[in-house]
C-alpha positions as CSV (number, residue, x, y, z in Angstrom):
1,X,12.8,3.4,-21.6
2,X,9.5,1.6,-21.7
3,X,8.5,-0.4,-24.6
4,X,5.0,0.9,-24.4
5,X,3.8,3.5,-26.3
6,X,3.2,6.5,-25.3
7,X,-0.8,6.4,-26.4
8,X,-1.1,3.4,-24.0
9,X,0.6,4.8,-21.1
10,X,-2.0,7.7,-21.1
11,X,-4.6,5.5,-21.5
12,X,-4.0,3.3,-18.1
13,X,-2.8,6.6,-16.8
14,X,-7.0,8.1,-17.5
15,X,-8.3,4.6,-15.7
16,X,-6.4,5.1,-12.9
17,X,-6.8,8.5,-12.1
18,X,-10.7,7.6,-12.2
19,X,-10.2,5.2,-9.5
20,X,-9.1,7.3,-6.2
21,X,-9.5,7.0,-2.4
22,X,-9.9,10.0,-0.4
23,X,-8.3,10.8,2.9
24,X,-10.1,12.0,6.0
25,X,-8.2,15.6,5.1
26,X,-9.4,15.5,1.7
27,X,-6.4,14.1,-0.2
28,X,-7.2,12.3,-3.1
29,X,-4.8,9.3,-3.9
30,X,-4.6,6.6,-6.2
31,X,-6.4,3.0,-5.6
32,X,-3.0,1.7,-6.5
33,X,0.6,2.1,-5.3
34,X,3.6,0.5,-5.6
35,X,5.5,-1.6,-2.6
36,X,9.2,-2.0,-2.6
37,X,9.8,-4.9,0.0
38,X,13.4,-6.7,-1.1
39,X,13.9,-3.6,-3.8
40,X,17.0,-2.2,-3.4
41,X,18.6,-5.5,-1.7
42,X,20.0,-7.2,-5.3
43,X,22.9,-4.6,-6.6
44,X,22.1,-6.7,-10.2
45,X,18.2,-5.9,-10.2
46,X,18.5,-2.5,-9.0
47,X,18.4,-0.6,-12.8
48,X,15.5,-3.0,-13.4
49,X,14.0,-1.7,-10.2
50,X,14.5,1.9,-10.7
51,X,12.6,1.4,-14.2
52,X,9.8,-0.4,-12.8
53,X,9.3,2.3,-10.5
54,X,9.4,5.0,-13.0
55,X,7.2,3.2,-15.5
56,X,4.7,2.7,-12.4
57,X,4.9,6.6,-11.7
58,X,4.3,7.7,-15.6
59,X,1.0,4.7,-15.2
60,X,-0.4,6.4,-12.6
61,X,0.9,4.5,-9.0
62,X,2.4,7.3,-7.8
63,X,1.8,6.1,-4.4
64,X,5.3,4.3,-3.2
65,X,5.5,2.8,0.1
66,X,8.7,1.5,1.3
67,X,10.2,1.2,5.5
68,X,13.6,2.0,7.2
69,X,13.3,-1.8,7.6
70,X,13.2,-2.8,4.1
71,X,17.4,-3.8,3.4
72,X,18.3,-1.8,6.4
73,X,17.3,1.4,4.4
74,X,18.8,0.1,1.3
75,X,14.9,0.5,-0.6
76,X,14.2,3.8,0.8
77,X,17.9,4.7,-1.0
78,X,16.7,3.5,-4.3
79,X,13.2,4.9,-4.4
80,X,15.3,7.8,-3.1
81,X,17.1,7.8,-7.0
82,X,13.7,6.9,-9.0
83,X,12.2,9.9,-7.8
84,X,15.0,11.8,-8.2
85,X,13.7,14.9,-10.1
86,X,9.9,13.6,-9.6
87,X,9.2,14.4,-5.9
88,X,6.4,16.6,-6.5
89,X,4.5,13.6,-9.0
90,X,4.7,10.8,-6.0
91,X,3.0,10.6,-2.9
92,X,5.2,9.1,-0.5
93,X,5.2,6.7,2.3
94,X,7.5,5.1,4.6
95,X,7.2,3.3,7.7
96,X,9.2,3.8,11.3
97,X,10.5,0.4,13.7
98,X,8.7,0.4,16.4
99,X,11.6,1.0,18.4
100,X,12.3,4.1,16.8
101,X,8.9,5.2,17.4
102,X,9.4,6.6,21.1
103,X,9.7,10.7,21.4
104,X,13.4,10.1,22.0
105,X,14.7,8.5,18.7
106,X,11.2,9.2,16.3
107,X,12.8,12.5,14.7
108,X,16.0,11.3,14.3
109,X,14.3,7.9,12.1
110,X,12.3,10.5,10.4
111,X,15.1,12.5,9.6
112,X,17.5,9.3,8.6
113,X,14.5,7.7,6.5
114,X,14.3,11.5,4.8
115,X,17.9,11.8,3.7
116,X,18.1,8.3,2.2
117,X,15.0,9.3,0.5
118,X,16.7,12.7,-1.0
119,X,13.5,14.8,0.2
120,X,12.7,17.2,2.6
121,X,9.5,15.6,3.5
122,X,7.1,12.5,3.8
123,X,3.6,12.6,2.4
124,X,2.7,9.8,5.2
125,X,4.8,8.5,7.9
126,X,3.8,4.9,9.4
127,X,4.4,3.2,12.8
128,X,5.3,-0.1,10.9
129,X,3.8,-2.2,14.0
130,X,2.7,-2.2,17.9
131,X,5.9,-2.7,19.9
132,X,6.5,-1.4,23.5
133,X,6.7,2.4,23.2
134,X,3.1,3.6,24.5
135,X,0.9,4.7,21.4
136,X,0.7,8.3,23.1
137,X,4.1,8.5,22.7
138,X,4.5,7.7,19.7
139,X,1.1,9.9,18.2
140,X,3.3,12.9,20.4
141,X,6.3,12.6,18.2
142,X,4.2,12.2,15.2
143,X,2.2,15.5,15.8
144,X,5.8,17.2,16.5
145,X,6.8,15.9,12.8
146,X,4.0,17.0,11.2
147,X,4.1,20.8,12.6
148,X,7.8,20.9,11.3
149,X,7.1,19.9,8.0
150,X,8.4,16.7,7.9
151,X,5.9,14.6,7.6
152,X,2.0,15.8,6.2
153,X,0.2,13.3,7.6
154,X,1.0,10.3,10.2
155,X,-0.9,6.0,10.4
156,X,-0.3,2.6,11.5
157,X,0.4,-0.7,10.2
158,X,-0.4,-4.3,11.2
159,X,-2.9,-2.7,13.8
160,X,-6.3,-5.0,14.9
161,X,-9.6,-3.6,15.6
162,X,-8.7,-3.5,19.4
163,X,-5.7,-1.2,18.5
164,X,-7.4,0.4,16.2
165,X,-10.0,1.6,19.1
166,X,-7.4,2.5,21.3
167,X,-5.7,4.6,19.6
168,X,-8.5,6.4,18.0
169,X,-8.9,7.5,21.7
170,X,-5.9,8.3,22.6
171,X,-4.8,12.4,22.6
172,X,-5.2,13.2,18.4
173,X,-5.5,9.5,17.7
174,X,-8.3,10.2,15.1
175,X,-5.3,11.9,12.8
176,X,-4.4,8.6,12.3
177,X,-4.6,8.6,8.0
178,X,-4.4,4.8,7.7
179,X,-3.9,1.7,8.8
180,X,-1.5,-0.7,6.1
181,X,-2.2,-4.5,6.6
182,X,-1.9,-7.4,4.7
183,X,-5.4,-7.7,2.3
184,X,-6.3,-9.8,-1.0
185,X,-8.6,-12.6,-1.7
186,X,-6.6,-15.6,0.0
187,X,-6.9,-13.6,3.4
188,X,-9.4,-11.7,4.2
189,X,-10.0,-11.7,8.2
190,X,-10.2,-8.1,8.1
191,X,-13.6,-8.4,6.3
192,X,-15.0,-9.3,9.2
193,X,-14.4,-6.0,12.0
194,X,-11.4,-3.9,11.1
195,X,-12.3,-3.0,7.5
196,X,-16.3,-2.2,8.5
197,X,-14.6,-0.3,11.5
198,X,-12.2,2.0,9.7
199,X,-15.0,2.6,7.3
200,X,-16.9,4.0,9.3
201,X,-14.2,6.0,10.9
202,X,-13.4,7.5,7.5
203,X,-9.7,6.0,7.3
204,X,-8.9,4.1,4.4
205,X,-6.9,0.8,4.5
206,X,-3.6,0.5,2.6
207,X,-3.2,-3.0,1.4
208,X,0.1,-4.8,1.2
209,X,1.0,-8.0,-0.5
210,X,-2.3,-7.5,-2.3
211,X,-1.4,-10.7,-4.3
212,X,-0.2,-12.8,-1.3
213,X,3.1,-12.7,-1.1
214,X,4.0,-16.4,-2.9
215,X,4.2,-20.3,-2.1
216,X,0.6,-21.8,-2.3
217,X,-1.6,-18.8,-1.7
218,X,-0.3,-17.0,-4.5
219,X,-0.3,-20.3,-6.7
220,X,-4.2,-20.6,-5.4
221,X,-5.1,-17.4,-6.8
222,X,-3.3,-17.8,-10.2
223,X,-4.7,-21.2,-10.9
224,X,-8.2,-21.1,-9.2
225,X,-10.7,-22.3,-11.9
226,X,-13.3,-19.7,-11.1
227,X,-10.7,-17.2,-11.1
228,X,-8.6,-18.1,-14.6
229,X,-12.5,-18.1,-15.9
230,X,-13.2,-15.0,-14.8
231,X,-9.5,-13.9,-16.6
232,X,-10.5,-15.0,-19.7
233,X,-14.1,-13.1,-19.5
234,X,-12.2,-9.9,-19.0
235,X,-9.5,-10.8,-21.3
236,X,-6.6,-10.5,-18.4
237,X,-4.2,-12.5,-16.2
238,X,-5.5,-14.0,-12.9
239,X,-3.6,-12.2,-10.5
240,X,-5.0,-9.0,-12.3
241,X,-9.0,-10.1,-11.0
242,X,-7.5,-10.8,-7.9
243,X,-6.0,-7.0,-7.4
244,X,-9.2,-6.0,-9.1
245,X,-11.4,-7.8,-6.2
246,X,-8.6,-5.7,-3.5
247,X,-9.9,-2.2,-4.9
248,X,-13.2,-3.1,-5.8
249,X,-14.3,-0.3,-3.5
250,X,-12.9,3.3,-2.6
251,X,-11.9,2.0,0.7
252,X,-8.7,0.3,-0.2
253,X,-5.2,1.2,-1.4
254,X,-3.0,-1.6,-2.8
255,X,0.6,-1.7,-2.9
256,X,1.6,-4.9,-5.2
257,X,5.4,-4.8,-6.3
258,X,6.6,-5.2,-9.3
259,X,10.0,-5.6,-10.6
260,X,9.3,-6.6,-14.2
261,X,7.6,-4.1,-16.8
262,X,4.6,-6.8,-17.7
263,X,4.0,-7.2,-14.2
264,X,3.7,-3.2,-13.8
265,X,1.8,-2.5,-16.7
266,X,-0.6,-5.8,-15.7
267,X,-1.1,-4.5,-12.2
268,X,-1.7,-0.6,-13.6
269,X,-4.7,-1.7,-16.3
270,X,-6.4,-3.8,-13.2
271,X,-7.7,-0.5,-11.8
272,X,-9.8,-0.6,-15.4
273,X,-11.3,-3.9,-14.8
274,X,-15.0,-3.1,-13.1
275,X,-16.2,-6.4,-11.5
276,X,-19.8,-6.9,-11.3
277,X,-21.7,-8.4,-8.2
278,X,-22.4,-11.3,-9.6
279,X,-18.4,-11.8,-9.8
280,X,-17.9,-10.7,-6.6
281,X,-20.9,-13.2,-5.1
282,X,-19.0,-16.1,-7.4
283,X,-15.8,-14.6,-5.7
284,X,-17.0,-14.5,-2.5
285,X,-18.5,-18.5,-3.0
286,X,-15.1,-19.4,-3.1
287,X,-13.3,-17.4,-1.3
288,X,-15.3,-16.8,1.6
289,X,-14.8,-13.9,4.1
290,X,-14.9,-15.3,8.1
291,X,-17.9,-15.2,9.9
292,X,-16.0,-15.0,13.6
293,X,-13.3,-12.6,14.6
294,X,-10.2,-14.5,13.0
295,X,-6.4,-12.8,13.9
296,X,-4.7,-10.1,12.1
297,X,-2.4,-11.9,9.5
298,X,1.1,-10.4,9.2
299,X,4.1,-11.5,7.1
């Protein structure tokens, strides 16, 4: 059980539930998610996990995004037990190999990634990156999933603008729901063409390891000066401006994980913190977006 009451889960719960990004089809979904890369890997942590993932659900995330990749299936098996009587609250994603992703061995991923999952279906099914199997292909065998109920709706991750535009005119390309890439103030090369591109294309981006994922990045944006200042204005931890700053606009789902319940509940109230434009410009000052094209970054 959480030790937060039960007046303050509903109150995060209200803030987020203001905050949503909208799908091309119309789905509404919430700014923030949950990730579950090296959940379900520690036999030790995995109660610990299970509750964090619960406590994210009753807050609001109901987005969880795990891969067949993440512990050889291992995380899709324990997001598979939180949601265990919750399927209908979460919206849920997972991601294929991209050797999986050819018309020949998609459906049986799918249907793999669906049983450790205990669910019948997948709220979004995602090519996790550009390997060799054509993208027609692969869109074929998503479009096969989708009209027998597997999956609802099918994207990419770790695509570029230049993939971005090819499959977007490729045979049903523009179904694609969203494209998940690495996003957050310490790296943000996709200011520059892919986000303005897929805003303009209606398609949302999903952001993973909104935080950075550790070692000095990470350490930058908890001990920045502007950004600890900025903390203390609002009353919150750093990393909670710098998930702020991911979803400051209705373009962008983030997916930070958390194992811990103060780390949960921290990156659940960010969706209540309302940055102003003269943070952002402060923001921006010193962590400046590129002015060239700059390479997709990918961990």
């Amino acid at each position: 059980m959480s030790s937060l009451n039960p007046t303050k889960i509903t109150e995060i719960k209200n803030n987020l539930e203001k905050r949503v990004v909208t799908l091309s089809d119309g789905t509404k979904i919430p700014c923030l998610g949950q990730g579950t890369w090296y959940m379900g890997e520690t036999p030790k942590a995995k109660d610990e996990e299970i509750k964090a993932l619960q406590l994210g659900i009753d807050l609001g995330m109901t987005l969880i995004d795990t891969a067949e990749m993440y512990g050889n299936g291992d995380s899709e098996r324990l997001v598979g037990e939180a949601i265990k009587g919750r399927r209908d609250e979460v919206f849920l994603v997972s991601k294929v190999y991209p050797h999986h992703a050819g018309l020949d061995k998609l459906s049986m991923a799918c249907e793999n990634s669906l049983k450790r999952l205990g669910t019948d279906h997948l709220d979004l099914y995602l090519l996790h990156w550009r390997g060799r199997v054509p993208l027609e292909e692969t869109i074929e065998g998503m479009e096969k999933l989708k009209k027998e109920g597997k999956i609802l709706r099918w994207g990419v991750s770790n695509f570029d603008t230049a993939d971005m535009k090819e499959l977007w005119s490729a045979p049903n390309g523009q179904n694609c729901a969203t494209n998940q890439v690495l996003y957050h103030l310490g790296s943000r090369g996709i200011d520059y063409d892919l986000l303005p591109w897929q805003r303009e294309h209606n398609m949302p981006i999903m952001a993973y390891s909104p935080l950075a994922q550790g070692g000095s990045l990470r350490k930058q944006l908890i001990n920045d000066p502007v950004i600890i200042e900025m903390a203390e204005k609002y009353d919150v931890k750093s990393l909670q401006i710098a998930l702020a700053w991911t979803i400051r606009t209705k373009h962008v789902i983030a997916i930070p994980k958390a194992v811990q319940e103060q780390h949960v509940v921290q990156n659940a109230e960010a969706a209540s913190i309302e940055l102003t434009e003269e943070d952002l410009s402060i923001l921006d000052q010193v962590f400046p977006a590129p002015k060239k094209k700059v390479p997709l970054d990918i961990i």
